[in-house]
Phi, psi and omega in degrees: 000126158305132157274087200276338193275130186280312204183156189276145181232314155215200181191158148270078191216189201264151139249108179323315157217132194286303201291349196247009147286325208258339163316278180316308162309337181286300195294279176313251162350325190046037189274142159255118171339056206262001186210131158235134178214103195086231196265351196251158197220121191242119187230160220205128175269168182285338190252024181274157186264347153301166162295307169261151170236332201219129184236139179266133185215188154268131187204172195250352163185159208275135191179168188261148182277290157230177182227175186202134213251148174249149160259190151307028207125124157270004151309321209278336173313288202291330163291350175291299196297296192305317175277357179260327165329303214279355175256191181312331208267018203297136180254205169227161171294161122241102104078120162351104171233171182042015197079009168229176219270193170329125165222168191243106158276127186225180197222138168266198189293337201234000150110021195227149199266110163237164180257134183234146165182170179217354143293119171203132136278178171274135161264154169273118180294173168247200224271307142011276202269015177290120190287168178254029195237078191321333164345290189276145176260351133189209192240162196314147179269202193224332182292150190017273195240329170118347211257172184326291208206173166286148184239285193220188168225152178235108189256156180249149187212145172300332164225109192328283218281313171340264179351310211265356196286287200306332198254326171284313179317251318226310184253334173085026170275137190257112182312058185340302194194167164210161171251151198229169175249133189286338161199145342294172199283049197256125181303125174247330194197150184192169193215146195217115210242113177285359191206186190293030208234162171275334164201148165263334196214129161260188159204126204247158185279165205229155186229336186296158162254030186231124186342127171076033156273163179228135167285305201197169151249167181218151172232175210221128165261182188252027180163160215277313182315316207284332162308321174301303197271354160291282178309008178242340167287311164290342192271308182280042178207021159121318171325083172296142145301123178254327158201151180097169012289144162207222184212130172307107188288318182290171183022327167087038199242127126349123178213174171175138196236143177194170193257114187290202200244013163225021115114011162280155219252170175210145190253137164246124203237174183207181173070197171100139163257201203231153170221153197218035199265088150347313204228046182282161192246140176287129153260175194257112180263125132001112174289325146337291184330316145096030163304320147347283217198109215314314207272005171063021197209042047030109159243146190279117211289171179278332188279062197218320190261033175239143180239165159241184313341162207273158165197166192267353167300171169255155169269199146253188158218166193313341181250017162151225165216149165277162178305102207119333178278338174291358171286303179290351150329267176293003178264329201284315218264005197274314187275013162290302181281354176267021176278000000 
């Protein structure tokens, strides 16, 4: 299988009141402002190699618009584009926008929207903001909590392995790992990775019928102290801590969740290892196993179970499921295969 795709690059996603978004990302977070064109809002972590990672737009309740993927190469754009064609889900081209070059957009099988492209510059800081790192694109910031770069998106799907099959044929995302519920015997969670990180993109089981949820996005810090002292920054500014700090049994990451200012949820992760195994096979975790939480000794609050758009179904979550929800959990996903 080809690898077309290189790495998650931005999200999109709505916001509810845009200047009391931009507060927060500014304040809290310490994401920077680098763009505005219309209605949208483009904000940037200091180590990102883009210009942007998280773009804002308007919406009446929280959710993701897209996510938007850089491939390898621009053969690979176009072998990409050619392989979503050949299924139900054929997307379109669009014309340079935002600071990226020709991109192809599509709504896969499960509702949810990517961006594909492979024009981009690296940004350059302006002098203000310049690292003494030739590295870096620009130099570390000191605001609110701080982090590197965009990590992953963990999106909800009515079916785990569906989701992750259609995304391995089709794009050549490679399948890490899945968590099963012990009776009956139903796939909750899997990860899915384009590069040696354990997953770039999750996917959690869905009890809902509406198209195109997102659990949560994630940023990525350089270390486990800096996860700690991010819920001791936010928690003293206003911020509640939703679940964490703790540690990922499944991927092997530092995490922490907590709620942006139109009430979408977000992870700050640190750690995790790397895998570079080519014809790797996923295994199959336990809820024993302790994918929840390496150390098995966590319980997960119930609002763990909310995806956006909002629905009256429960999701699962990346650490598990809470307790009393599985059964409708597994009803959801047994009438997806009896479909």
């Amino acid at each position: 299988m080809s690898k077309y795709l290189s790495h998650l690059s931005h999200v999109e996603i709505n916001a509810i009141d845009i200047e009391e978004s931009i507060r927060f990302y500014e304040k809290k977070l310490g994401l920077r402002v680098i763009d505005r064109t219309g209605d949208r809002v483009f904000l940037r972590c200091w180590g990102d190699y883009y210009k942007y990672s998280v773009v804002l737009r308007p919406g009446d309740q929280p959710g993701m618009h897209l996510m938007a993927w850089r491939t390898n190469s621009a053969e690979d754009l176009e072998a990409a584009a050619a392989r979503v064609d050949a299924t139900e889900y054929a997307g379109q081209w669009h014309e340079p926008a935002d600071g990226i070059g020709r991109s192809y957009i599509f709504t896969g099988p499960y509702g949810h929207t990517m961006q594909l492209y492979w024009e981009v510059d690296l940004f350059k800081a302006e002098e203000e903001y310049a690292s003494t790192y030739p590295d870096r694109p620009e130099r570390r910031s000191t605001a609110g909590i701080s982090p590197r770069q965009l990590d992953h998106v963990t999106i909800a799907s009515p079916d785990v392995e569906g989701f992750a099959n259609w995304y391995n044929e089709v794009l050549g995302f490679r399948i890490m790992a899945y968590a099963v519920l012990p009776d009956p015997e139903v796939t909750f969670f899997g990860v899915l990775t384009t590069n040696e990180k354990s997953h770039d993109l999750g996917i959690l089981l869905d009890a809902s019928d509406v198209p195109g949820r997102v659990h949560h996005y994630a940023f990525w810090v350089d270390t486990t102290e800096q996860v700690t002292e991010a819920a001791d920054v936010l928690g003293e500014n206003g911020v509640p801590i939703e679940f964490g700090p703790g540690f990922h049994g499944i991927g092997e990451q530092n995490f922490l969740y907590f709620r942006e200012a139109s009430g979408l949820r977000i992870e700050l992760n640190s750690g995790g290892y790397r895998n570079y195994v080519p014809d790797w096979k996923p295994n199959y975790w336990a809820l024993t196993d302790g994918p929840n939480d390496m150390f098995r000794n966590t319980n997960l609050p119930p609002t763990m179970m909310e995806a956006f758009p909002p629905a009256a179904a429960p999701s699962a979550t990346e650490q598990g499921v809470v307790p009393g929800s599985e059964a409708e959990l597994a009803a959801a996903a047994v009438r997806v295969h009896a479909n």
